[in-house]
C-alpha positions in Angstrom: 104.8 149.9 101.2 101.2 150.7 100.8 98.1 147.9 100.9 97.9 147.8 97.2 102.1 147.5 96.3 101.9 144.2 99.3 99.2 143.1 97.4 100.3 143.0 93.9 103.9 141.9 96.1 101.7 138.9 97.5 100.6 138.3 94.3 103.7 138.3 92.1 105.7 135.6 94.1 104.3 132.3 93.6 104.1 133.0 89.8 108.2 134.1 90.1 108.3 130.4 92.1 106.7 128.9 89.5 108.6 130.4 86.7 111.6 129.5 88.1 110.4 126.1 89.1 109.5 125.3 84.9 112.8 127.1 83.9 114.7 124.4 86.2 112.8 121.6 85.5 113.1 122.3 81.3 117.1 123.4 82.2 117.1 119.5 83.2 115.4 117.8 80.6 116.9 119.2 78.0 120.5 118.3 79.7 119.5 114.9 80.0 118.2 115.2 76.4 121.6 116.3 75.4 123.3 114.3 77.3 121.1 110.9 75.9 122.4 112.5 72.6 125.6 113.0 73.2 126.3 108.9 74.3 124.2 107.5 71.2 126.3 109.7 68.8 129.3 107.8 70.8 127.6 104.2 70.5 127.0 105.0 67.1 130.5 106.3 66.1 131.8 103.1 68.1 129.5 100.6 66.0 128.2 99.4 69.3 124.3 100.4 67.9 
């Protein structure tokens, strides 16, 4: 691997860590989202507003 590839190499990996750092983080709000959802569609069904 030449100067320029460990560079770009160098370069590349803490915007991969971030990506995958957002993807996670949005992965778990939108469960949580869901999830909020998913019991007030059950409260609601139940009458228990």
């Amino acid at each position: 691997m030449n100067r320029a590839q460990r560079r770009a190499h160098a370069r590349l990996w803490p915007i991969l860590v971030l990506v995958l750092l957002s993807v996670s983080a949005a992965a778990l709000v939108a469960k949580a989202r869901i999830d909020s959802a998913a019991i007030e569609a059950v409260a609601v069904l139940a009458g228990d507003e």
